[in-house]
C-alpha positions, -999 to +999 in steps of 0.1 A: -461+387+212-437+410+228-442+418+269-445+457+275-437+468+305-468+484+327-458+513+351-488+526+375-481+558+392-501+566+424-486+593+445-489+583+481-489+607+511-481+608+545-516+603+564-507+631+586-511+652+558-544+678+554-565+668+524-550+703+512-513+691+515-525+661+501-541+678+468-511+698+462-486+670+463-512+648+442-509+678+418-471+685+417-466+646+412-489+641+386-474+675+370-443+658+370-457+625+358-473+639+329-448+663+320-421+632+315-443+613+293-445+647+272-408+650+267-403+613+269-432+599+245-439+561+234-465+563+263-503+548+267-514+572+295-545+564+308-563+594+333-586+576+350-608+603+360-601+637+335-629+661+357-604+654+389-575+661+367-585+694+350-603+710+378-592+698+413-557+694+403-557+722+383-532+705+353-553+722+322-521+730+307-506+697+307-534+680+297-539+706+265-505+695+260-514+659+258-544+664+240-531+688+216-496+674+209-494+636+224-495+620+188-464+640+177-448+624+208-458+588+202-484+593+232-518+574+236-541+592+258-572+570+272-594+602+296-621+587+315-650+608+329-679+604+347-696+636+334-690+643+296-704+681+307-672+685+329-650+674+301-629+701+286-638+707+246-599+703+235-607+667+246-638+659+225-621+677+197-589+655+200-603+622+203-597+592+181-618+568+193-657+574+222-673+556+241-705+574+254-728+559+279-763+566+284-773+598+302-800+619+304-790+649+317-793+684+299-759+692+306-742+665+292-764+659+265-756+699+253-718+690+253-725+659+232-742+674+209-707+700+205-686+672+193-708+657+167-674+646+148-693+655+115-723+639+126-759+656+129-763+666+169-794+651+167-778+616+159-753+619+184-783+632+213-805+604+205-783+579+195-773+583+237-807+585+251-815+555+236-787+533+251-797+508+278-773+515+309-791+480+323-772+461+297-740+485+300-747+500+259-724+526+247-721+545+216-687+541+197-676+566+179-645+564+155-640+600+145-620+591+118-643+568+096-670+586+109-689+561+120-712+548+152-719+518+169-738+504+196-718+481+218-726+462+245-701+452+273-701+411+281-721+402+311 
């Protein structure tokens, strides 16, 4: 099995710097970052957290860019979020491969129910209210197959 190489970028700063120095170098670097695997491609990018991305670092058009054209470019995008309500739609709409975890909140449930992925809402809404977040459930969702599952992560 071949060894791939793993390359973890995480910008660090001066501590001197304000938090609003800070945010705009985090924002230039990861512009940067981004924009290489783009033009570069072959890449697994994983955004750990896609609300702090979009919004706070203000990179919607890179991101689009991902979303939108990271397959053409040999590009595997893996966008985490705490809140699927914060997510942008071009992300939902894009995706491969979900997993949801339980929430209940009217917010989030409202943006599930937009990316249905040719399923009723409904099934999508109460297949995630349903989910045990004790015994870390999640929904799968393979938007190609069309098709849900219930997983469980091991204990």
């Amino acid at each position: 099995m071949p060894i791939h190489k793993q390359v973890v970028f995480w910008p660090q700063f001066p501590e001197k710097y304000t938090s609003q120095q800070r945010l705009a170098g985090q924002a230039a670097a990861m512009r940067r970052a981004l924009d290489w695997a783009d033009k570069t491609g072959g890449w697994a990018v994983l955004i750990d957290e896609t609300i702090w991305m979009h919004k706070n670092l203000r990179l919607e058009r890179e991101l689009e860019s991902l979303w939108f054209q990271g397959r053409t470019q040999g590009l595997s995008v893996l966008a985490c979020a705490q809140r699927p309500s914060h997510v942008p739609r071009l992300a939902w709409n894009q995706a491969t491969y979900m997993f949801i975890w339980s929430t209940q909140d009217k917010r989030d449930l409202d943006s599930l129910r937009e990316i249905s992925s040719g399923f009723p809402k409904e099934l999508i809404e109460e297949s995630v209210r349903r989910l045990d977040w004790h015994s870390h459930e999640a929904l799968f969702v393979d938007t190609r197959r069309r098709e849900l599952a219930k997983v469980v992560a091991p204990a």
